[in-house]
Each structure stands twice: as C-alpha cells, then as structure tokens.
N, CA, C and O of each residue as an XYZ file, in Angstrom:
192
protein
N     137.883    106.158    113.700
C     137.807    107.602    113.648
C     137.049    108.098    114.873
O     135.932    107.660    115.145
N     137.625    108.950    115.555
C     136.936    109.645    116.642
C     135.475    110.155    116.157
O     135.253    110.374    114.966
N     134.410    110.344    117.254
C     134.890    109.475    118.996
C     134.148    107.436    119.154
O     133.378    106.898    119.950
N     134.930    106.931    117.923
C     134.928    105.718    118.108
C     136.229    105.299    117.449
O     136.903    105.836    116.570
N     136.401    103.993    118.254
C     137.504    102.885    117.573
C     137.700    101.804    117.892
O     137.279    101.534    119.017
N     138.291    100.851    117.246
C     138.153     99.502    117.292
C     139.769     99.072    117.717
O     140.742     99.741    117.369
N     139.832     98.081    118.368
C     140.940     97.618    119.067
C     140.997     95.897    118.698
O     139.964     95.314    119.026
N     141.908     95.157    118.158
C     141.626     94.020    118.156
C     142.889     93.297    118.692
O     143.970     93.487    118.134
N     142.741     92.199    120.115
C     143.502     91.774    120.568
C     143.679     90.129    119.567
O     142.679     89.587    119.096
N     144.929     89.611    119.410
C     145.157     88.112    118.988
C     146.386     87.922    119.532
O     147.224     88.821    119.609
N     146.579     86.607    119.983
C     147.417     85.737    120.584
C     147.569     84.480    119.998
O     146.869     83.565    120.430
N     148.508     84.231    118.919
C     148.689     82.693    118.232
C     148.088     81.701    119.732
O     147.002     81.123    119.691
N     149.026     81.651    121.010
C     148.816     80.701    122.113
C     147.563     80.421    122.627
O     147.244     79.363    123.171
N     146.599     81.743    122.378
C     145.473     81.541    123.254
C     144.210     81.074    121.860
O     144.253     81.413    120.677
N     142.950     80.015    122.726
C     142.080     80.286    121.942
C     141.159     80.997    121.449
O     140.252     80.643    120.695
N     141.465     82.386    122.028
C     140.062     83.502    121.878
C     140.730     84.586    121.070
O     141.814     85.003    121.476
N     140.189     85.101    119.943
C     140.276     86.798    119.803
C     139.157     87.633    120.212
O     137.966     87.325    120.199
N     139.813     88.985    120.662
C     139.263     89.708    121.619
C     138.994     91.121    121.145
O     139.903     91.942    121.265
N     137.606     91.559    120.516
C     138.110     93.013    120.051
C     137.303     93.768    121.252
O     136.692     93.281    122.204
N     137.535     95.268    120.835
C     137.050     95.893    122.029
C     136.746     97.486    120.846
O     137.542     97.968    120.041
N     135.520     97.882    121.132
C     135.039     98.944    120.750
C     135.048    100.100    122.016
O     134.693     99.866    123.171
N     135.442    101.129    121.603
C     135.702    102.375    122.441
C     135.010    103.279    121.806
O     135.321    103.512    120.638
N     133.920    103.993    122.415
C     132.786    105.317    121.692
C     132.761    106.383    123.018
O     132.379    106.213    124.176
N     133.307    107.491    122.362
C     132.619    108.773    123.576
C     131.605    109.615    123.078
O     131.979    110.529    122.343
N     130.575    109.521    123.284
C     129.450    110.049    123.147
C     129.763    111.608    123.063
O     129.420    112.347    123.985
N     130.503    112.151    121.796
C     130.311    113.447    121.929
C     129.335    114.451    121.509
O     128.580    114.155    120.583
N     129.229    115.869    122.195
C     128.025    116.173    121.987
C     128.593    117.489    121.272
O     128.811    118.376    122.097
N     128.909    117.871    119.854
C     129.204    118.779    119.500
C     128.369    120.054    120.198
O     127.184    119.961    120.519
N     129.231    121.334    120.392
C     128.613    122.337    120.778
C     127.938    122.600    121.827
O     127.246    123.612    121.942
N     128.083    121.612    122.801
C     127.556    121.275    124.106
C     128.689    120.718    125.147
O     129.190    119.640    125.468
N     128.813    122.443    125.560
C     130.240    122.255    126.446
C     130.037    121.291    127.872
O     130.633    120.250    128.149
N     129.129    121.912    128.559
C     128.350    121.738    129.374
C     128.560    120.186    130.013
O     129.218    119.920    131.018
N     127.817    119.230    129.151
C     127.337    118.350    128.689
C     129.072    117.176    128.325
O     129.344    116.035    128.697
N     129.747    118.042    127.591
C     130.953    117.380    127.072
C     131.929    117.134    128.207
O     133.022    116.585    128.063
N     131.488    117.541    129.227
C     132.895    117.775    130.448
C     132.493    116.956    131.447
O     132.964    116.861    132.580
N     131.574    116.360    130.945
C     131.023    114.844    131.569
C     131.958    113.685    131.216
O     131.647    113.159    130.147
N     133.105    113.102    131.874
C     133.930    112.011    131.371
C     133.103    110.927    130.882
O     132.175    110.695    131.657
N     133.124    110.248    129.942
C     132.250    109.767    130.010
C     132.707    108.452    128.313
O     132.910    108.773    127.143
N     132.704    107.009    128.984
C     133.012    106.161    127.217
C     132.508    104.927    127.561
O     132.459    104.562    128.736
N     132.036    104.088    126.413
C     131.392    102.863    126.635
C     132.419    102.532    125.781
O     133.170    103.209    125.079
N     132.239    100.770    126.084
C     133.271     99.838    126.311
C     132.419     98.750    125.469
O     131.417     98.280    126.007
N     132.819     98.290    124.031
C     132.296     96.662    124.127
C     133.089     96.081    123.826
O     133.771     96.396    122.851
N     133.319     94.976    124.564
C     133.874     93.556    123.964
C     133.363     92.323    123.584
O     132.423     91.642    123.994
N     134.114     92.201    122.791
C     133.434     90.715    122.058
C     134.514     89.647    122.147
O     135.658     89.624    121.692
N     133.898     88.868    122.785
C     135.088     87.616    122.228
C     134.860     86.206    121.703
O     134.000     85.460    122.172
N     135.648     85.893    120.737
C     135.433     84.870    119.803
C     136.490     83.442    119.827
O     137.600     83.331    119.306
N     135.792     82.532    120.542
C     136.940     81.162    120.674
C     136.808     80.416    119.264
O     135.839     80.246    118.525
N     137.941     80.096    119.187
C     138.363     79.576    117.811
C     138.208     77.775    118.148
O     138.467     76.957    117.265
C-alpha cells in the first residue's frame, strides 16, 4: 500500500531470492517538501 511496497523476485534456475522494498517518504500536506523526488530502495537477498 502506498507510499510503500514490496516486490519479490524468484527464479527456479538461480540460487537467490531477491525482494526489494520501495518507500516514498510522503509528507502529507507539505507541498513544498513533496516535490522533492525522492524513494529508498531495500534489498534483501536470500541464497537457498
């Protein structure tokens, strides 16, 4: 659910799954401030 979400990569071939979290720091009511592009990124990855 905005402004986050979860992404999860899998590949039977490969040994890793790969998720990836996407968050934009929004700032309700703070236009200003909001027109700043702006998203953090995590990934995690997990070898099987």
């Amino acid at each position: 659910e905005y402004p986050l979400e979860t992404y999860r990569f899998q590949e039977p071939a490969l040994p890793v799954d790969v998720s990836m979290e996407v968050f934009n720091p929004l700032l309700p009511m703070d236009l200003k401030n909001c027109a700043i592009p702006c998203a953090i990124y995590t990934v995690t990855a997990i070898f099987k």
